[in-house]
N, CA, C and O atoms as a GROMACS GRO file, in nm:
protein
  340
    1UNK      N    1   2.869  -3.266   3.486
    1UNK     CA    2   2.883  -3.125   3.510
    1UNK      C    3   2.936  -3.099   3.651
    1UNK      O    4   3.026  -3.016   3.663
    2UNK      N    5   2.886  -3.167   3.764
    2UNK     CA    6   2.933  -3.148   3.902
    2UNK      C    7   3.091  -3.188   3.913
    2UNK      O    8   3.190  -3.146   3.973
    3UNK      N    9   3.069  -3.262   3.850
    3UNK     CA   10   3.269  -3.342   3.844
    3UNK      C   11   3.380  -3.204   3.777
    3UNK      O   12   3.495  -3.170   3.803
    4UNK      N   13   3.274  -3.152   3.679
    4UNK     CA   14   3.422  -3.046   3.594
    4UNK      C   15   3.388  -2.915   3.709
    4UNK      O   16   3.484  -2.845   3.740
    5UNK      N   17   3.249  -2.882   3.772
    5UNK     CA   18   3.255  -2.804   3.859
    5UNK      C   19   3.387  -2.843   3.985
    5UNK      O   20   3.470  -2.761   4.024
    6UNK      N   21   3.381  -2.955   4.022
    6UNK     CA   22   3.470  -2.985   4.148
    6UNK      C   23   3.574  -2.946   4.101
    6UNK      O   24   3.637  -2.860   4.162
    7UNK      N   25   3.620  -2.997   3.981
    7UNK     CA   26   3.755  -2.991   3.927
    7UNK      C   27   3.872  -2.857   3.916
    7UNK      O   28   3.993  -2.841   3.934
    8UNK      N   29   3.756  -2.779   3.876
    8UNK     CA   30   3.804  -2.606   3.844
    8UNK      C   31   3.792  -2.564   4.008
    8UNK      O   32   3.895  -2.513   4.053
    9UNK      N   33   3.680  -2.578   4.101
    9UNK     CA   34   3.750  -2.544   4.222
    9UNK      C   35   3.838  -2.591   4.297
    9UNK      O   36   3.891  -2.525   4.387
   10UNK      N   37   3.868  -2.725   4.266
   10UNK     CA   38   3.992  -2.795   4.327
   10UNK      C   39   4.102  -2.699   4.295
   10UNK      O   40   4.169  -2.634   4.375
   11UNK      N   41   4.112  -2.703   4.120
   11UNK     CA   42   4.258  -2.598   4.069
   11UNK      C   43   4.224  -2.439   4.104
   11UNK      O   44   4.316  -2.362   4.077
   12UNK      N   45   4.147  -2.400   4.139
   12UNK     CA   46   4.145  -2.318   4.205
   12UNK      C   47   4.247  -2.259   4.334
   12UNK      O   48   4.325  -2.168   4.361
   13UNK      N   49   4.192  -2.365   4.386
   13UNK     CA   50   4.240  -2.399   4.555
   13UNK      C   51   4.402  -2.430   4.510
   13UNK      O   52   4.464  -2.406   4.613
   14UNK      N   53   4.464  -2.456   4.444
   14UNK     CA   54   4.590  -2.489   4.486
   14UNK      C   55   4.678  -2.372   4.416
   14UNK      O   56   4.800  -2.368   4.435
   15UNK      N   57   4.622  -2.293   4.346
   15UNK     CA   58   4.674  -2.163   4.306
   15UNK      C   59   4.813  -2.100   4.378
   15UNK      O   60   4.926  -2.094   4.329
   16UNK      N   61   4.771  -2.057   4.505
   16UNK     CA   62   4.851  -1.941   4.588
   16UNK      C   63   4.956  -2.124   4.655
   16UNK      O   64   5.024  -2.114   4.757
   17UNK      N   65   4.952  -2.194   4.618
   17UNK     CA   66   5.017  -2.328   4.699
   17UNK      C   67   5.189  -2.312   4.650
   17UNK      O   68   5.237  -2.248   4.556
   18UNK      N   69   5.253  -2.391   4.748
   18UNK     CA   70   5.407  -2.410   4.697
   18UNK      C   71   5.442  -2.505   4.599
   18UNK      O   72   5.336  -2.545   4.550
   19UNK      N   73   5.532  -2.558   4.549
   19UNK     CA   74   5.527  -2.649   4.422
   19UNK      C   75   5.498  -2.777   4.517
   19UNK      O   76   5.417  -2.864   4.485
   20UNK      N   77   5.559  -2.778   4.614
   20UNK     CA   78   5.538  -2.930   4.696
   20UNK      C   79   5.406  -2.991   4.721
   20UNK      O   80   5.368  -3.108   4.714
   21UNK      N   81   5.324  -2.843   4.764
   21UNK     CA   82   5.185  -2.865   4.750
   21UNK      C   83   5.048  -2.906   4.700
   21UNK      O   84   4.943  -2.959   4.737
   22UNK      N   85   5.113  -2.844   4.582
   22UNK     CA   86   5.025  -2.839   4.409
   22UNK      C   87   5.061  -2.976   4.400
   22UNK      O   88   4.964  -3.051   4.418
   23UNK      N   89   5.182  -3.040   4.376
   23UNK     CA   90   5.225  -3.159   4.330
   23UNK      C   91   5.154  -3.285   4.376
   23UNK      O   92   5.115  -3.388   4.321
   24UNK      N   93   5.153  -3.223   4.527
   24UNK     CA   94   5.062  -3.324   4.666
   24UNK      C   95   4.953  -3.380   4.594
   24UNK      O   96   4.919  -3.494   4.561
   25UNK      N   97   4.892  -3.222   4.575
   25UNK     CA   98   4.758  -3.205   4.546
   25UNK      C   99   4.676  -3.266   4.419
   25UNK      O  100   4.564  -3.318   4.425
   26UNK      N  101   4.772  -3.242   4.277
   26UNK     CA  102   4.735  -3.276   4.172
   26UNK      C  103   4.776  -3.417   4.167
   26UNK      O  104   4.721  -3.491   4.086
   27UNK      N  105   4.853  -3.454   4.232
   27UNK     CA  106   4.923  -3.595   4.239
   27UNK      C  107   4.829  -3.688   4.300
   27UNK      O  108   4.806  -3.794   4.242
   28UNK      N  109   4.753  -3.651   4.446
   28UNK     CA  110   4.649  -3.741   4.441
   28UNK      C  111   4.492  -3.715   4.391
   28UNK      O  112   4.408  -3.805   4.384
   29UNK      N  113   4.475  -3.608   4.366
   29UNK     CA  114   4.370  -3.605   4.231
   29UNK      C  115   4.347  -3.714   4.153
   29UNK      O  116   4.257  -3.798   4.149
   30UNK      N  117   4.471  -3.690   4.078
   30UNK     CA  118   4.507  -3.820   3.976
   30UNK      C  119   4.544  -3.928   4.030
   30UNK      O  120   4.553  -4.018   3.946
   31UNK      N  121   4.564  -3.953   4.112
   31UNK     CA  122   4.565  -4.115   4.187
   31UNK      C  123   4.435  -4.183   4.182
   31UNK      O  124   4.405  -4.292   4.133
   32UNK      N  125   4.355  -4.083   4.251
   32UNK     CA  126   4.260  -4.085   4.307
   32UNK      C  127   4.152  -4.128   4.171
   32UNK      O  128   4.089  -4.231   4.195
   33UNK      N  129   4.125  -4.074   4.056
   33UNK     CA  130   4.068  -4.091   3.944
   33UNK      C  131   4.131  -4.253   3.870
   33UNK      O  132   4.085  -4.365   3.848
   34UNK      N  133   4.221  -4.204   3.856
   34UNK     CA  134   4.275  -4.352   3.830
   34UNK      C  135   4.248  -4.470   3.919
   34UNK      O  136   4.203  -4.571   3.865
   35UNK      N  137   4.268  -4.470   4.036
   35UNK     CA  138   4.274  -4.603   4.142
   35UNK      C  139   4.132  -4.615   4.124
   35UNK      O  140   4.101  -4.734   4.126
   36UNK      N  141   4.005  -4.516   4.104
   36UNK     CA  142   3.899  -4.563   4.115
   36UNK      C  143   3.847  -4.635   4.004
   36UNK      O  144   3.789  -4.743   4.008
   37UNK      N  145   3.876  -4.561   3.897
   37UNK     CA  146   3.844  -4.584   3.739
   37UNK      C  147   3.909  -4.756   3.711
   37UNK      O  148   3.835  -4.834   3.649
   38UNK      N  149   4.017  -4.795   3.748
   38UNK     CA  150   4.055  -4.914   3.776
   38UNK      C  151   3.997  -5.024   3.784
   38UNK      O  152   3.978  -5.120   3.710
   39UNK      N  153   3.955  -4.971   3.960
   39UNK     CA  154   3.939  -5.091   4.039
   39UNK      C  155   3.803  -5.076   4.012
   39UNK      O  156   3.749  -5.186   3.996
   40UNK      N  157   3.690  -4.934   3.996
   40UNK     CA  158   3.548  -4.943   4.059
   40UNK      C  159   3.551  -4.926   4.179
   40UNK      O  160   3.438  -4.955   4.217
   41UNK      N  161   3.611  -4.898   4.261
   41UNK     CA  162   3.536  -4.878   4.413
   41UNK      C  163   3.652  -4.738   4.502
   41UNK      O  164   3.752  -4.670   4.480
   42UNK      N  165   3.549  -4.761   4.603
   42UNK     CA  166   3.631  -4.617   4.659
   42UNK      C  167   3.754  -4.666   4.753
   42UNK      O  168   3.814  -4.566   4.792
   43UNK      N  169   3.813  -4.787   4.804
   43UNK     CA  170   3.937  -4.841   4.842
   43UNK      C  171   4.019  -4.783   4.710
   43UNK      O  172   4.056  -4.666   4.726
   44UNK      N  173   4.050  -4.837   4.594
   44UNK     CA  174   4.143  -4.813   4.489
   44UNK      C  175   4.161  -4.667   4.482
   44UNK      O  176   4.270  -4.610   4.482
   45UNK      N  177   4.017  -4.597   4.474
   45UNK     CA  178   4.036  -4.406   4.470
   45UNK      C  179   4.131  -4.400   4.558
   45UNK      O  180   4.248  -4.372   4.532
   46UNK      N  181   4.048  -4.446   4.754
   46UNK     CA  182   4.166  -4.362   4.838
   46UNK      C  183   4.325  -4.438   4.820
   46UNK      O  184   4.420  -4.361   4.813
   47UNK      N  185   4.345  -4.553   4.815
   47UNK     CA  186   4.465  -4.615   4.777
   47UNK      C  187   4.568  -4.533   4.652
   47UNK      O  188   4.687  -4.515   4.676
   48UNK      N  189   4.516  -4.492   4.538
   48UNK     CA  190   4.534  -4.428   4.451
   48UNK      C  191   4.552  -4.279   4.469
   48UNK      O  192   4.624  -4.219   4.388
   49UNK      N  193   4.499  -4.219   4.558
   49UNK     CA  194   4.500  -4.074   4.647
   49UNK      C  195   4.659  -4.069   4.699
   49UNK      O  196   4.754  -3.993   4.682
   50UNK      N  197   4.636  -4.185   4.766
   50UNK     CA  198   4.749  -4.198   4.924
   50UNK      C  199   4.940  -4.209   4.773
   50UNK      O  200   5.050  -4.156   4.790
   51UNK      N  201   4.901  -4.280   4.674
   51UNK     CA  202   5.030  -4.316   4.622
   51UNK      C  203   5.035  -4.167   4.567
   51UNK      O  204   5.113  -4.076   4.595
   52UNK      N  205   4.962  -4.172   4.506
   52UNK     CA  206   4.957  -4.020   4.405
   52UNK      C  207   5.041  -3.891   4.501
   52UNK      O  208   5.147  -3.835   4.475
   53UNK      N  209   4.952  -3.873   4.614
   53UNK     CA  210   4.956  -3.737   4.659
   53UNK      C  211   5.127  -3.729   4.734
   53UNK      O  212   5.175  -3.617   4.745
   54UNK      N  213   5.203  -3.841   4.776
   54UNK     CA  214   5.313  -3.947   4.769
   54UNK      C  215   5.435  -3.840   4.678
   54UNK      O  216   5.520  -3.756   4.706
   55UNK      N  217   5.369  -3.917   4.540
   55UNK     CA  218   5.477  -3.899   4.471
   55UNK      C  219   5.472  -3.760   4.413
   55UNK      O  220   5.573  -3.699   4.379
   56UNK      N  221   5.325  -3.704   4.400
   56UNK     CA  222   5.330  -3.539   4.375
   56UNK      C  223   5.409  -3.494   4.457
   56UNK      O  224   5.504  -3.427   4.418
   57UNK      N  225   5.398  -3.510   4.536
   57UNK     CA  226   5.487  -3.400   4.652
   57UNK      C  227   5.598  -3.405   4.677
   57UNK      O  228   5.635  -3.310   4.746
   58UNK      N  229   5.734  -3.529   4.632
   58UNK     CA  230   5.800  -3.584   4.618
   58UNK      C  231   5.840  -3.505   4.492
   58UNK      O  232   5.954  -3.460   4.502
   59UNK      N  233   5.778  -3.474   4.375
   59UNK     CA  234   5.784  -3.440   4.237
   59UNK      C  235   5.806  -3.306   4.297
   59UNK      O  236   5.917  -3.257   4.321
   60UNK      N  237   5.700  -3.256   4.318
   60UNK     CA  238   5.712  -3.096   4.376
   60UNK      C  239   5.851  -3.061   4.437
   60UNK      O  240   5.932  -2.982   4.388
   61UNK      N  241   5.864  -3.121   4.530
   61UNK     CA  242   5.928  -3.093   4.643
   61UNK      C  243   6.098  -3.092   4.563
   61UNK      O  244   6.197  -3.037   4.610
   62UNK      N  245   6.091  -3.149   4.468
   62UNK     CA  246   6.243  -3.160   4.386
   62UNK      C  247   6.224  -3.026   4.276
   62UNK      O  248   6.324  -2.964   4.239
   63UNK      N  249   6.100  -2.996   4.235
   63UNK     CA  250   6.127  -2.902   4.149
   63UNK      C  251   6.140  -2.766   4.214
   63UNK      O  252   6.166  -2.668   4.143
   64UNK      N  253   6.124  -2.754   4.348
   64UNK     CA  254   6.127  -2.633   4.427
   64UNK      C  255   6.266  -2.601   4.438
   64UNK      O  256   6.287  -2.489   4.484
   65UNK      N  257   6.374  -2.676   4.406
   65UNK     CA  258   6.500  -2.643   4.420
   65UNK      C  259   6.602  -2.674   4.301
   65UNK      O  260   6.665  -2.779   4.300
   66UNK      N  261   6.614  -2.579   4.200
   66UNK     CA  262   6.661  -2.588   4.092
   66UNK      C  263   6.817  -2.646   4.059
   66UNK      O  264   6.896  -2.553   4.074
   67UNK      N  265   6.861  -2.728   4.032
   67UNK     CA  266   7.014  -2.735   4.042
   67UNK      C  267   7.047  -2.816   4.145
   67UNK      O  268   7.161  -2.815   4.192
   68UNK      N  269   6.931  -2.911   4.202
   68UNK     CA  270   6.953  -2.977   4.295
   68UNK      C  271   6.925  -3.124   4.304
   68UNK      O  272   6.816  -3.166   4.265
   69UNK      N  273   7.005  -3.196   4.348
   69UNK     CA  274   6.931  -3.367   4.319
   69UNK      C  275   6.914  -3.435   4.464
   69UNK      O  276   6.972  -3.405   4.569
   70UNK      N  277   6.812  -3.539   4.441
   70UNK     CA  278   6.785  -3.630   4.522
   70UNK      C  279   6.913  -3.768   4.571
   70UNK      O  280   6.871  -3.875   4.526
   71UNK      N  281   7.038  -3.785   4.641
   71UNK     CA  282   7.074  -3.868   4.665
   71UNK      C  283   7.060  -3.998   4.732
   71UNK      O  284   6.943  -4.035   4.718
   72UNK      N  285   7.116  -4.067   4.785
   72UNK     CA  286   7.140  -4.208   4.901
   72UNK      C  287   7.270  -4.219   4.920
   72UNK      O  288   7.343  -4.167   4.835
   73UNK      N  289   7.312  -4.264   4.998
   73UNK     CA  290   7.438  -4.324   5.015
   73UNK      C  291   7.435  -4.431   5.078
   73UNK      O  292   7.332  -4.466   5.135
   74UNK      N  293   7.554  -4.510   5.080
   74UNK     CA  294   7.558  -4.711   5.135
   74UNK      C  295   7.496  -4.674   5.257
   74UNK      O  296   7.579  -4.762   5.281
   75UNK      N  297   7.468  -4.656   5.305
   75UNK     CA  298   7.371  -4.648   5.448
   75UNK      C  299   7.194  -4.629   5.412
   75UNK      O  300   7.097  -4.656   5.482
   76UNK      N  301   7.204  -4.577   5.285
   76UNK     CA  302   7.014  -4.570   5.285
   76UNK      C  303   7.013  -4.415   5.304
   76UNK      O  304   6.908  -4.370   5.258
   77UNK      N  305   7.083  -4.333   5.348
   77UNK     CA  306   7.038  -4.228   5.411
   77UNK      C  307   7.035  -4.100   5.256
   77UNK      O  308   7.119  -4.096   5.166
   78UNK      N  309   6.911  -4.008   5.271
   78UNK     CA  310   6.914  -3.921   5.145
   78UNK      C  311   6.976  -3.807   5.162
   78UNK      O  312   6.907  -3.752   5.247
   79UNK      N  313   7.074  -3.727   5.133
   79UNK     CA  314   7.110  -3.607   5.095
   79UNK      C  315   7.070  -3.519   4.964
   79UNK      O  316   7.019  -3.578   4.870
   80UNK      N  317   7.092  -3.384   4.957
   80UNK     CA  318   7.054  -3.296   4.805
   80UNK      C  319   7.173  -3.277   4.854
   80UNK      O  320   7.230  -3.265   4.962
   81UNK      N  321   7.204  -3.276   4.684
   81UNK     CA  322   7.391  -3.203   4.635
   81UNK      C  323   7.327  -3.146   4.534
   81UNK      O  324   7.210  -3.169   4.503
   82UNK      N  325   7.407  -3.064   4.476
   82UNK     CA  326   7.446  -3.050   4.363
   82UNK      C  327   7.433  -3.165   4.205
   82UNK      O  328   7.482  -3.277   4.191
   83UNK      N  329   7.366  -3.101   4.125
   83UNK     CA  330   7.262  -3.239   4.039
   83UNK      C  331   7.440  -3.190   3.945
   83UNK      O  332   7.507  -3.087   3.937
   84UNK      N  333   7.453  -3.329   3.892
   84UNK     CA  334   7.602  -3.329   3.769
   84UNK      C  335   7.514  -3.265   3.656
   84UNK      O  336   7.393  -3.276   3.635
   85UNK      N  337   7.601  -3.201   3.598
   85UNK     CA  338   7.609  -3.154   3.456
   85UNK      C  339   7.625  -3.189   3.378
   85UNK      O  340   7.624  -3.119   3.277
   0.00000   0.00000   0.00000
């Protein structure tokens, strides 16, 4: 019961958030459940936090801009263009 209590105020809390945020947020949630559920211990949770909240925000952070993609070029370096059609 305390766990689905945390849960609904967690999603609470990320309500009024930007997509980059929420993504952060729900991203290491779910890291965080998983890395623990895994391994058993609280290293894998925060390990699982740290990747999660990573790639949420990463996730977010691309859906905040519609029509837009993630590049590289021969140097490593990232630009947003214009996503092909």
């Amino acid at each position: 019961m305390k766990k689905a209590i945390v849960l609904v105020l967690l999603a609470l809390s990320v309500v009024s958030c930007t997509q980059t945020e929420k993504g952060a947020g729900i991203g290491a949630v779910s890291g965080a459940i998983i890395g623990g559920a895994i391994t058993g211990n609280v290293r894998g949770a925060a390990v699982g936090a740290a990747i999660g909240g990573v790639s949420g925000a990463v996730i977010g952070n691309v859906s905040e801009q519609p029509g837009q993609c993630y590049y590289r070029d021969r140097y490593g370096r990232r630009y947003i263009d214009s996503c092909p059609r």
